[in-house]
VOSE-671801 format. One record per atom (N, C-alpha, C): x, y, z; residue in three letters. Coordinates in steps of 0.001 Angstrom, whole numbers, padded with zeros to 6 digits, always signed. Last residue first. Layout:
# residues N
XYZALA;...
***
This chain:
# residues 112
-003181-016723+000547UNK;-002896-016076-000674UNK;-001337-016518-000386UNK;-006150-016605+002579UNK;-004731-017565+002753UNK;-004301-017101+000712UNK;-008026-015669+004825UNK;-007860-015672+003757UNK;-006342-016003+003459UNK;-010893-015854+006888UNK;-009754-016852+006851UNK;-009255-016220+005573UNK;-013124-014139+009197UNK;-012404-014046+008023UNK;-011319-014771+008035UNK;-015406-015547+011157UNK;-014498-015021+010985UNK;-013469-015378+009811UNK;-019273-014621+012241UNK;-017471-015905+011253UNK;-016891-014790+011456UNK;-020772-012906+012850UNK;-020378-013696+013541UNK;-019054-014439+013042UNK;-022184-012424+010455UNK;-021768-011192+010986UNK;-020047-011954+012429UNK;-023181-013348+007657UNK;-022736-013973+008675UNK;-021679-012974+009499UNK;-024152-011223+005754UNK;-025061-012804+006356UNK;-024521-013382+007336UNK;-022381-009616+005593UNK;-023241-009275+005899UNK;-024474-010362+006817UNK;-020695-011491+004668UNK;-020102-010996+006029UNK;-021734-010283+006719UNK;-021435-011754+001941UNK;-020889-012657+003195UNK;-021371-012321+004614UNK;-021315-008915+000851UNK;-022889-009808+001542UNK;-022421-011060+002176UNK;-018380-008716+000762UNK;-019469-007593+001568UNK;-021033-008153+002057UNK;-018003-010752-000688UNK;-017493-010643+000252UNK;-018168-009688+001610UNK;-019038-009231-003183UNK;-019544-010783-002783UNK;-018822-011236-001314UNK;-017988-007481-003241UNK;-018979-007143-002965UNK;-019881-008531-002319UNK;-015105-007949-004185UNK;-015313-007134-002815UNK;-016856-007130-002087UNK;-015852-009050-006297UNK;-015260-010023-005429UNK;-015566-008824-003797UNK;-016494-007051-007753UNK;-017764-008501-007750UNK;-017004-009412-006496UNK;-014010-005605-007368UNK;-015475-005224-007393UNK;-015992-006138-006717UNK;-012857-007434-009484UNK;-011866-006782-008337UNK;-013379-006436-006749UNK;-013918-007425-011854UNK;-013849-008512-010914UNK;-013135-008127-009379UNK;-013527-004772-012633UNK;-014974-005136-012793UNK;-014885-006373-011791UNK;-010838-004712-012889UNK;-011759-003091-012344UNK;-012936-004112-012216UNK;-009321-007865-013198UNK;-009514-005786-013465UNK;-010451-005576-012511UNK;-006537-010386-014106UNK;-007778-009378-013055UNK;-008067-007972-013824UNK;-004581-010319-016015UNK;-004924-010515-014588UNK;-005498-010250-014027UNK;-003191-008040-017963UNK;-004637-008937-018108UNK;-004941-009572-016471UNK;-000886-007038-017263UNK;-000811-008493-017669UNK;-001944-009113-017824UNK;-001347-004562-016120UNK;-001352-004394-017480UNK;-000749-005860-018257UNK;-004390-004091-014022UNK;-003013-005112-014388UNK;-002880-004838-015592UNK;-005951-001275-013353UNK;-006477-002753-014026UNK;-004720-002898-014355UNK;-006214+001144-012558UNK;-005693+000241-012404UNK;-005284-001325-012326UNK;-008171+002182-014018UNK;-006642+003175-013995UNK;-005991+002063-013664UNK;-010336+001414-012722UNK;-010029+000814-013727UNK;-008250+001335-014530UNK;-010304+003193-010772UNK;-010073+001663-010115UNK;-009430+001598-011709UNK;-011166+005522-011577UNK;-009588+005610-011131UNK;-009038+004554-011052UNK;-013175+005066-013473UNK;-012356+005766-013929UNK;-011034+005800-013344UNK;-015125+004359-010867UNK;-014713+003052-011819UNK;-013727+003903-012721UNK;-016123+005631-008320UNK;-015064+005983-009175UNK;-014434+004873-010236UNK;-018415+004513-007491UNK;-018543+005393-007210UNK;-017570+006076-008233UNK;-017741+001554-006643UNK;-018850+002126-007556UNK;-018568+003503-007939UNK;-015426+001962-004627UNK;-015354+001594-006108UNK;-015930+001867-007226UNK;-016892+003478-002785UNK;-015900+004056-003113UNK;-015489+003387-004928UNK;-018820+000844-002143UNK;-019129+002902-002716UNK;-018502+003411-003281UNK;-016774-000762-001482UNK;-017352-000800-002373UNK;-018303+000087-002903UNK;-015789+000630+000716UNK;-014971+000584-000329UNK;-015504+000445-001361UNK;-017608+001093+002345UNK;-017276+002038+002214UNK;-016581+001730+000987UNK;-018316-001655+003161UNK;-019284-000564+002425UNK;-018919+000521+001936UNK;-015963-002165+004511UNK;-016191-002998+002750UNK;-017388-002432+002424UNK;-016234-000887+007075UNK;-015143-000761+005928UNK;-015492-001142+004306UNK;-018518-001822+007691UNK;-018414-000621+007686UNK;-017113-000675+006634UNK;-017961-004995+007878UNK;-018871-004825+007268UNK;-018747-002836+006773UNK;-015835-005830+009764UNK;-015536-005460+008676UNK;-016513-004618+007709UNK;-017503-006561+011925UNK;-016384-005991+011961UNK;-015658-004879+011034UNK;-018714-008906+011202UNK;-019169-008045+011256UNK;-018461-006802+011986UNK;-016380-010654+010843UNK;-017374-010167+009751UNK;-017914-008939+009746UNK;-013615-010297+013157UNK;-014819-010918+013032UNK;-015229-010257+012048UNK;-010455-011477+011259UNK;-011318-010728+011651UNK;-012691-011123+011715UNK;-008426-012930+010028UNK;-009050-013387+011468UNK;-009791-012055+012168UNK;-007892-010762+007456UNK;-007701-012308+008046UNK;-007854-011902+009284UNK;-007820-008305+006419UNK;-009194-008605+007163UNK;-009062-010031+007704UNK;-005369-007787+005493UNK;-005370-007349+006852UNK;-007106-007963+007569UNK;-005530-008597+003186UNK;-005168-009319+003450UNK;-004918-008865+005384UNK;-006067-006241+001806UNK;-007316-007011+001863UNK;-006780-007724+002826UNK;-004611-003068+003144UNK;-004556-004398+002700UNK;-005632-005265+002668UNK;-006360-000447+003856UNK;-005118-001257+003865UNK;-005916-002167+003240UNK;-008364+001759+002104UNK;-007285+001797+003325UNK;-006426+001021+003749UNK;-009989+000469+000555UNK;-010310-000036+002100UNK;-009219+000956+002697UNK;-008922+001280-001835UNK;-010819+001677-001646UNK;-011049+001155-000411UNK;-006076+000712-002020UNK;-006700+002169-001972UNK;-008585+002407-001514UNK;-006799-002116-002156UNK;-006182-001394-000745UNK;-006099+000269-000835UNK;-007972-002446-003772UNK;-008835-003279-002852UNK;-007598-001975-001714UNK;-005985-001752-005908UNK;-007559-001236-006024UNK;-008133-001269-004715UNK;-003981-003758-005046UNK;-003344-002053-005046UNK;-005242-001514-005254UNK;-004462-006265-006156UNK;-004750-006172-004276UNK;-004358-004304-004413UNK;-004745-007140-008518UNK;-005606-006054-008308UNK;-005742-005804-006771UNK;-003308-009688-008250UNK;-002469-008194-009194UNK;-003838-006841-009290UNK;-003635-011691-006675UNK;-003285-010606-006263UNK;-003255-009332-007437UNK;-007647-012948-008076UNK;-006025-012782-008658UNK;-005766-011470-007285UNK;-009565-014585-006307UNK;-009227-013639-006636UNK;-007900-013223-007275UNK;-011563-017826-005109UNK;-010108-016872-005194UNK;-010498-015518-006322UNK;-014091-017779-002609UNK;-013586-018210-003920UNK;-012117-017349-003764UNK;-016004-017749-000481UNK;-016091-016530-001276UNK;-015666-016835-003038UNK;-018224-019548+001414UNK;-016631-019784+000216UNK;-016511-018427-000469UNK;-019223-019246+004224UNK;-019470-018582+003056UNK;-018202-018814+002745UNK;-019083-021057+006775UNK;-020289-020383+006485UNK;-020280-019777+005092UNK;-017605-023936+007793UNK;-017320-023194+006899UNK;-019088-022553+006383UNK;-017114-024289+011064UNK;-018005-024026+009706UNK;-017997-023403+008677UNK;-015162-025849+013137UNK;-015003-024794+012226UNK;-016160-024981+011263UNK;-015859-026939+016408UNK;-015304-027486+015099UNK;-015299-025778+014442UNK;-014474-026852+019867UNK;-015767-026293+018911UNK;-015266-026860+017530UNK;-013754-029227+021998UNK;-013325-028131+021207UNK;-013649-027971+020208UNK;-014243-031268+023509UNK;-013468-030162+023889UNK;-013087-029134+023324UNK;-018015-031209+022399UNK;-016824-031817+022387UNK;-015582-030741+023104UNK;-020224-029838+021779UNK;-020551-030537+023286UNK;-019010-030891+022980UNK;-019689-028233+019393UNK;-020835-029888+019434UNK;-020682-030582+021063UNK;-020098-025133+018718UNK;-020058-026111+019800UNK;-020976-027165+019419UNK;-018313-023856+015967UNK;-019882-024272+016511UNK;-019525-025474+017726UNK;-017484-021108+014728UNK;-017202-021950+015512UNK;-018122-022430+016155UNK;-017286-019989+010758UNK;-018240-019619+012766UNK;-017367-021304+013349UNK;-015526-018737+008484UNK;-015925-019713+009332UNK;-016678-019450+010487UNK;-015088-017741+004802UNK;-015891-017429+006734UNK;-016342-018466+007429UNK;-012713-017605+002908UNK;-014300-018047+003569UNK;-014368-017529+004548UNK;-010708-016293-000225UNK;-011290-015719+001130UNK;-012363-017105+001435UNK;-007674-015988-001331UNK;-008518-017332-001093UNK;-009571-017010-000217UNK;-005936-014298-003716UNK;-006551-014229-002757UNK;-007736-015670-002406UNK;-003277-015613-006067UNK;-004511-014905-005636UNK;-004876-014853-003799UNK;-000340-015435-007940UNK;-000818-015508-006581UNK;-002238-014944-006550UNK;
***
């Protein structure tokens, strides 16, 4: 099982009902490093679904400090099936973190 994150905005074309933009693909993520992502946020990655971006932005700075910051405890928890680690776990939080950053407005879709 992985993680599927984008960011959509809702854009009025004059029609009854706004379309979806897809603003930033983040990509997937293996679950077997969601225990890293939820000690360095406080809950669940999977709690940022249908959240606005910029919303999130304070939290996923914090985590990804928090990651940088202690690669000795994250990497403690690298899958012992190979599946992900410490280093992609990261690149995914962070690439997620300038998402959101760029598009403050979308809102978080993540489907796992």
């Amino acid at each position: 099982m992985s993680y599927d994150i984008a960011l959509y905005l809702k854009v009025d074309t004059g029609r009854p009902e706004p379309i979806d933009y897809c603003a930033a693909n983040i990509g997937n993520y293996t679950a077997n490093v969601s225990g890293m992502w939820a000690d360095a946020l406080g809950y669940w990655l999977a709690d940022l679904n249908g959240r606005t971006a910029g919303d999130c932005i304070d939290d996923l700075k914090r985590a990804v400090d928090d990651m940088e910051q202690r690669p000795h405890h994250y990497r403690a928890m690298n899958p012992a099936n190979g599946w992900g680690n410490y280093e992609g776990a990261l690149e995914y939080l962070r690439e997620l973190l300038i998402a959101c950053c760029a598009h403050p407005k979308a809102e978080i879709h993540i489907s796992h």
